[in-house]
N, C-alpha and C positions, 0 to 999 in steps of 0.2 A: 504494500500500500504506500503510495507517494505520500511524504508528511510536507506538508507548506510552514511548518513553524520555523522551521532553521533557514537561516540564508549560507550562501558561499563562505561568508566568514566562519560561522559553527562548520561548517563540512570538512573546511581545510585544517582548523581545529580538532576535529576527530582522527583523521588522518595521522595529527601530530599527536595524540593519544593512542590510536591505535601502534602505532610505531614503536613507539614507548612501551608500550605494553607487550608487544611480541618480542622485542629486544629482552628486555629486563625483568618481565612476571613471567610472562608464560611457563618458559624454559624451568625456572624455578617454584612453577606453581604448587608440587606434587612435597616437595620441600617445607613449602611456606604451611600447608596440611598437617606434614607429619609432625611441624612445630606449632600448631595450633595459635601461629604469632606470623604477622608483617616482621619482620627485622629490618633493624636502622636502615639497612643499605639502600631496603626502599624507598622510606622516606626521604632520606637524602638524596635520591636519583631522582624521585618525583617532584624533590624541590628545584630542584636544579633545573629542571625541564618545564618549572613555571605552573606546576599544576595544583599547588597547596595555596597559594595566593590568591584565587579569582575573588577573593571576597576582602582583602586585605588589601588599601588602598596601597599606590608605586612610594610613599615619602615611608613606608614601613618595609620596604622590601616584595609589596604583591604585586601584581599587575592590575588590581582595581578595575574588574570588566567592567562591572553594572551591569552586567545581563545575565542570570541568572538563567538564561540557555544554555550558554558553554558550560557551565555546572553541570545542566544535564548532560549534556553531550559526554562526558567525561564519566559521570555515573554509568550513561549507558554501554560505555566501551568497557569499563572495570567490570560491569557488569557479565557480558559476554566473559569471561575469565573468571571470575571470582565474585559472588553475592555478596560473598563475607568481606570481603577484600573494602568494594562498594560502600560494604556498610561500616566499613572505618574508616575510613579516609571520607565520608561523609559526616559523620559525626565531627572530625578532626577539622575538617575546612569551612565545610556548608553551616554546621548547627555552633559551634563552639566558637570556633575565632569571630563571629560575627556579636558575640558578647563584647569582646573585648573591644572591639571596633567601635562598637556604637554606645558603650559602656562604662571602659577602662579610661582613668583617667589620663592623662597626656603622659607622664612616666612609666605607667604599666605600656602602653603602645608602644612606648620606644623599647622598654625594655625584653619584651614579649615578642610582640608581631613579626621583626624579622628575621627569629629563628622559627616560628611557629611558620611560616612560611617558607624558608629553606630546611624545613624537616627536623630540627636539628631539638625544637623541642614540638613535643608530641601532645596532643590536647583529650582529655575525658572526660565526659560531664556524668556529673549522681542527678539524676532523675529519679527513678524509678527506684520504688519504696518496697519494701514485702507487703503486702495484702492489699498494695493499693496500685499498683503497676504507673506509667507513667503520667496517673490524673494529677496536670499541678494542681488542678482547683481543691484537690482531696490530701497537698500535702500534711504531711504529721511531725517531719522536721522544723526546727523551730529556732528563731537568732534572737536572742535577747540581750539588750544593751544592758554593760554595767559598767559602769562609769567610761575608762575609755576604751572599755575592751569587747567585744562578743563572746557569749557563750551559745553553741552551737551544741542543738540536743537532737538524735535523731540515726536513724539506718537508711542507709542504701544498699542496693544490690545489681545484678545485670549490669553493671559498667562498662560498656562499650570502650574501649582500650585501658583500661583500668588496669591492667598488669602493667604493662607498658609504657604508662604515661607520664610524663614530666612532669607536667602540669595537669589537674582536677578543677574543674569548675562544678560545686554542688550547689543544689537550689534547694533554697527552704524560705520562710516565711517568718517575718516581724511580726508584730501586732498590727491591726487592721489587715487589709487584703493585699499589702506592699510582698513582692517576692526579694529576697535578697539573694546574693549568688558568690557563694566564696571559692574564691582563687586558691588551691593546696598547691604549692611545688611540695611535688611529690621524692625529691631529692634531701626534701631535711626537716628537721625533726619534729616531732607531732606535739610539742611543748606550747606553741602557736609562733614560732618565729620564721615560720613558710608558710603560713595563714595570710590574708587579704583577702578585704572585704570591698565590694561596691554594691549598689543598690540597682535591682532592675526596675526600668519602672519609676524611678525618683533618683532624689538626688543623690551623690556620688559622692562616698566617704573618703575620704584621703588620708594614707598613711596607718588605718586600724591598725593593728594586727588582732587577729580571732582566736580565743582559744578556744577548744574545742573538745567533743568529750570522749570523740573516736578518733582512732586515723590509720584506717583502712586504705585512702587513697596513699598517704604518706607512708606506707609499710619499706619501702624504700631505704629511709631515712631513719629506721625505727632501730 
């Protein structure tokens, strides 16, 4: 079936996804399986070939499309190779760095965006709760101010590159209907001194640090 949604730009784009992908996953798909993990090499190859950025404006290191087809386009070629594959590097570029973008305050962007776009650090987000699967509206996680600190109460589970991951973005909720969304480098220590906090949704805290009362995402550092 002929699709009219892409022009010549998204095709020649695919092209340069499909390429990439027959080079560098394919060959190694059966690999990437038996390890039940992307490994670094991919990320950094996918960064390098401009494909973790589409949502990450050029002053951070992405290419800043604005068009939310070539995303597709790129879905749909991972896709063809790997669902699972798809579905982390979608979580990584499409669902998570776009927090940071639209979110983080002007330090976290410089200090984030252009390795989370050259691969180099990797993105997960805590959504999804035990008995409540991914309804924000039903989160049970919970951020409560105490003086200048958060305390963050609550489980997750099904973490989409959560092994993995550098960095952790979890979402839970303040008092009223405000979502808050905390930043875990998952490289150090679960004490709250690789915790940060911003606000989705409102205003944008600077500088927190969260402590917190798990740290699963930080196991890394543990």
């Amino acid at each position: 079936m002929d699709r009219t949604i892409y022009s010549d730009d998204h095709e020649d784009f695919r092209d340069t996804c499909a390429a990439f992908l027959a080079k560098k996953v394919s060959p190694n798909i059966e690999e990437y399986i038996e390890q039940k993990a992307l490994p670094r090499d991919f990320w950094l190859a996918a960064g390098e070939q401009g494909l973790l950025g589409l949502e990450i404006p050029e002053e951070f290191g992405g290419s800043g499309a604005e068009d939310f087809r070539f995303n597709a386009v790129w879905a749909e070629e991972l896709s063809k190779v790997s669902a699972a594959a798809a579905s982390c590097v979608g979580i990584h570029a499409d669902i998570t760095a776009p927090y940071i973008v639209e979110l983080g305050t002007q330090e976290q962007k410089e200090r984030w965006l252009p390795k989370i776009a050259s691969g180099e650090t990797l993105l997960a987000i805590g959504m999804t709760e035990p008995g409540g699967g991914s309804d924000l509206a039903a989160l049970k996680t919970t951020a409560v101010r105490d003086g200048d600190e958060w305390v963050i109460n609550g489980s997750k589970t099904f973490i989409t590159n959560g092994y993995s991951a550098d960095l952790v973005e979890r979402a839970a909720l303040r008092f009223g209907d405000q979502c808050i969304v905390v930043a875990i480098d998952a490289k150090r220590r679960a004490d709250g001194s690789g915790w940060e906090v911003y606000l989705a949704g409102g205003r944008q805290e600077t500088g927190i640090e969260a402590v917190a009362w798990a740290a699963e995402a930080a196991r890394r550092g543990a």
